[in-house]
N, C-alpha and C positions, 0 to 999 in steps of 0.2 A: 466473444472476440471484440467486444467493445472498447476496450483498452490496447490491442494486439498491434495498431499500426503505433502507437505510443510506447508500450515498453517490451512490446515484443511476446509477451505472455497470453495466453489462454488465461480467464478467468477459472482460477481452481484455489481452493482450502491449502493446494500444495507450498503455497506463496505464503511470503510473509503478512503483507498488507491484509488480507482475508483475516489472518487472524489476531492482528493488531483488531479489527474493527470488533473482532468479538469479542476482546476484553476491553473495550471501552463500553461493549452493551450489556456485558455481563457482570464485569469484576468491579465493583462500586471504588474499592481501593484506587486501580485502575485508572478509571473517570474522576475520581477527585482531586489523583495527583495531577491528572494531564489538565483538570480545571485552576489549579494552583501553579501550573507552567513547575512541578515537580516529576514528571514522566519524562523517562527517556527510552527511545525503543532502537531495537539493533539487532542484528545477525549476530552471531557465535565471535564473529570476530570485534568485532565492536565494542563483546565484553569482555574478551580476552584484554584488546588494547587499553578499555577503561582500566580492567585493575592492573596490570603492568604498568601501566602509566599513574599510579598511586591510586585511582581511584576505590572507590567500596571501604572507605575510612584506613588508609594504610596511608594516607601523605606522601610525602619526600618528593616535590618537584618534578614530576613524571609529565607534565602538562607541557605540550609543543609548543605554546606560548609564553612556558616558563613558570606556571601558576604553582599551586600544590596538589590541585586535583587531576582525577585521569581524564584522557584525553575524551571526546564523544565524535567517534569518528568511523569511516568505515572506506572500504576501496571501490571502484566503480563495478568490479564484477560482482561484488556481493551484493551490492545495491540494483544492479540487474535483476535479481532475483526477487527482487522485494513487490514488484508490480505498481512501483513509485517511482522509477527513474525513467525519464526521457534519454531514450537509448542515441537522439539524436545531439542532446546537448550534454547526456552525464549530469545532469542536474534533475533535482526533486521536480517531478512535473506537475503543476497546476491543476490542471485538469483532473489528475489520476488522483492527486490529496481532497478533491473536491469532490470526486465520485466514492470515495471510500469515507470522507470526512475524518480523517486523519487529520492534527494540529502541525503543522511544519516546525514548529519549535521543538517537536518530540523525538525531531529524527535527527543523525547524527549527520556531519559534513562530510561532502563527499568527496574524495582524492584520488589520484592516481595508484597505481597496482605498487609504484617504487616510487617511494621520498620517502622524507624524515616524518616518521607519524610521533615520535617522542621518544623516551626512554625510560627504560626498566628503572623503576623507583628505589624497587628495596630487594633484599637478600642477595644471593652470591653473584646476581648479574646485576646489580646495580652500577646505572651510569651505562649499559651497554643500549647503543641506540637501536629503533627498532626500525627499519626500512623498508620492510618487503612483506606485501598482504596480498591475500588469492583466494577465490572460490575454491574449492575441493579440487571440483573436475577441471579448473582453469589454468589450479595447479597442477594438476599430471600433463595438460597441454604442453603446457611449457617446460617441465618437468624430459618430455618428452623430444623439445627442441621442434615443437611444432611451429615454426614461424613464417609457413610457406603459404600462400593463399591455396585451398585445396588437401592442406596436410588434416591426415584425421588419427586420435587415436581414439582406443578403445577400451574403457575398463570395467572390469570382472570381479565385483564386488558382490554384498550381497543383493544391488540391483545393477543394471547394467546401464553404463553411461558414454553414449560415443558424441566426440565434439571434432567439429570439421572447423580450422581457420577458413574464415572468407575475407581477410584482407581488413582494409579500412570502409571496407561496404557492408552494411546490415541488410542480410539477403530477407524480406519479410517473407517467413514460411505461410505458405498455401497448402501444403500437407503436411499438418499434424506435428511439425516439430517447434522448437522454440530459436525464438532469437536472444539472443544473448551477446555482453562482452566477454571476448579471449583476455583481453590483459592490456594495459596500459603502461607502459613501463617509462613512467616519466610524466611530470608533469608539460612539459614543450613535447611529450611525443604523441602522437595521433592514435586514439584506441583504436585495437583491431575487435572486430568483432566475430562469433561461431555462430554455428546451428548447432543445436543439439537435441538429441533423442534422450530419450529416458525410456529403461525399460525398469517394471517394479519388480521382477523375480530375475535373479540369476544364481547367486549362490543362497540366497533363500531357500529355492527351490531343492539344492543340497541336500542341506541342511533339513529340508519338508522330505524329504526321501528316507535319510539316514533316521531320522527320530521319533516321526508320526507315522510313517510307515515299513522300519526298517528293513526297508532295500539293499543293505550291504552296513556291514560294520564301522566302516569310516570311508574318507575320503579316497582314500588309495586303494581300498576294494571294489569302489564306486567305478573308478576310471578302469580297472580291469575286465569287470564286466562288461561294461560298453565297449572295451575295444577285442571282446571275445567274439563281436559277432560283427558280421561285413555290414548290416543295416540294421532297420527297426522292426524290418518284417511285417511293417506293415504299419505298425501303434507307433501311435502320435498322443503325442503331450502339449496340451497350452497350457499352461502353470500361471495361468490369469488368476491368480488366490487372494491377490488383495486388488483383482481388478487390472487394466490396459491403461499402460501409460505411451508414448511414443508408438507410432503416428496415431493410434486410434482415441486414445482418451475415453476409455469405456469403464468406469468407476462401478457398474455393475456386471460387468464381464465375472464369470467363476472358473476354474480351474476344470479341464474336460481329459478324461484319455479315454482314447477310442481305438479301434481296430485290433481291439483283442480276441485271439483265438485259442483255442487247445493248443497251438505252440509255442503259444506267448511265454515270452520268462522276466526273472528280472534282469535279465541283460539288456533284451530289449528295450524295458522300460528307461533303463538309466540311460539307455544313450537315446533313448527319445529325449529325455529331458535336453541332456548338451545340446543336439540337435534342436531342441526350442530356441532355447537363448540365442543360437546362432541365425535361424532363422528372424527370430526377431530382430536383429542384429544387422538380418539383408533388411528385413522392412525398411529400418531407420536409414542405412545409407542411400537405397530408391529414392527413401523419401528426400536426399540430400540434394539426391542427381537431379532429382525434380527441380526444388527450389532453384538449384543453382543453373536449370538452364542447361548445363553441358560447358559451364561457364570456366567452370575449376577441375583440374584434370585429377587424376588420383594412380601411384601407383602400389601403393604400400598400407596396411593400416598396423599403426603398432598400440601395441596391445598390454597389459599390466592388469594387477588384482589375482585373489587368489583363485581363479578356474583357470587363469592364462597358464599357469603352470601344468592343467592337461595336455599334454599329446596330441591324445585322440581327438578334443574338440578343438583344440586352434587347427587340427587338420582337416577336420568339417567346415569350419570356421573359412578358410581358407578355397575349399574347395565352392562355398556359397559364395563366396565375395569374389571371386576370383581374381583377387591380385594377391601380392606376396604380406602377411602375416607377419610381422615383426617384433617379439617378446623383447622385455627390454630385461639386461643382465639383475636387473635389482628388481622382482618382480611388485615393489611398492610403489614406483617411479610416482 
């Protein structure tokens, strides 16, 4: 947690920074360029913007300044992520490039969520300007129309990721979750900031059902059998298989099921599984209620990714959290 009242993060491998520093200690390429001030390092979006914006030898003026090269640039919530951003200023923090020994010339500027980040250089969108950049889950926030201080939603991917708006206040979690930016939507507009859980198994875990274990033939077998039976009868599933992320942070946690009997079946099993994700699901938001004090009220969590489209478990789902479950019509949101 030595970093955590600076950018909000747990020190984990899961960040970016952690493993910028290991290919400056391991990838000699790496360390020569970034000693030659030719490194540049960046999020998924960063290199999307550099080569739409001409860069990686494709030219045509894509540079926000008008240049020929692509732009080196990134938006404030991806840079949240990086365990380099001063969550209080949205700037590269001193301190955090000094404890990792990261070069500050390596890293891209940092901007708001909406402006002119440049434009598409070349092929059929050329000349179309580029505006709008988001973290993944920053984007389903918004996505979501999450723009209420307390609004949370929740997505059902192959890991599970719930983000709560806290307003223009950065709540520093005490149990187990991350601080993060929601979205800045403007450069004159005031970042709002989440909490966020992270869980590593959700439709992994599926998917670990149907193919290493086959539990049922596909997806829609999967959700039949769990809604064949009123409970679990007992079996319990922690699908910890790559380990505990949100609130616990336990990297050697393993996957356990327990409370099996001679009537155990696999119905049981699969709806333990849903039942996992959902309880892990109440962890993170506890963990929410905590940080926030009682601060931020909640009456709804809406919800997207492909398990939201179960039934049976956003009705588990629902029954743990006990407020109203909200699938959004485009289950991508």
């Amino acid at each position: 947690d030595h970093l955590r009242d600076v950018c909000g993060l747990p020190l984990s491998t899961y960040f970016s920074a952690v493993k910028m520093r290991w290919l400056l200690d391991h990838v000699p390429a790496v360390r020569d360029a970034c000693a030659a001030q030719q490194c540049a390092f960046g999020t998924v979006d960063t290199w999307l913007l550099y080569n739409l914006t001409g860069g990686g030898g494709g030219g045509g003026g894509g540079g926000s300044d008008g240049g020929s090269s692509g732009v080196h640039v990134t938006d404030v919530t991806n840079a949240s992520r990086t365990m380099l951003m001063d969550l209080a200023t949205c700037q590269w923090s001193d301190a955090a490039l000094r404890f990792f020994d990261v070069p500050a010339h390596t890293l891209p500027a940092i901007r708001s969520s909406s402006e002119h980040f440049g434009t598409v250089a070349r092929g059929a969108f050329a000349g179309v300007p580029l505006t709008g950049c988001l973290g993944d889950q920053q984007a389903a926030l918004v996505g979501h129309c999450c723009f209420t201080p307390g609004d949370v939603k929740n997505t059902y991917g192959t890991g599970c990721f719930m983000l709560k708006n806290t307003g223009t206040r950065a709540y520093r979690s005490t149990h187990g979750l991350l601080t993060t930016l929601a979205y800045q939507l403007g450069t004159d507009a005031a970042p709002v900031y989440a909490l966020e859980g992270s869980i590593a198994i959700a439709g992994a875990g599926v998917k670990w059902l149907l193919t290493n274990m086959r539990m049922a033939a596909d997806v829609a077998e999967l959700n039949e059998l769990a809604a064949s039976v009123d409970d679990t009868c007992g079996v319990c599933f922690v699908p910890s298989l790559s380990g505990l992320l949100a609130p616990h942070w336990r990297e050697d946690a393993r996957g356990t099921l327990t409370g099996l009997t001679q009537y155990s079946t696999r119905a049981h099993v699969c709806r333990a599984l849903l039942e996992a994700v959902c309880l892990q699901s109440r962890d993170v938001l506890d963990a929410m209620r905590a940080d926030a004090r009682g601060e931020l009220g909640l009456t709804a969590v809406r919800v997207d990714g492909g398990m939201a489209a179960s039934d049976v478990m956003m009705q588990i789902q629902a029954d743990l959290l006990q407020v109203d479950v909200r699938r959004a019509a485009d289950q991508e949101a």
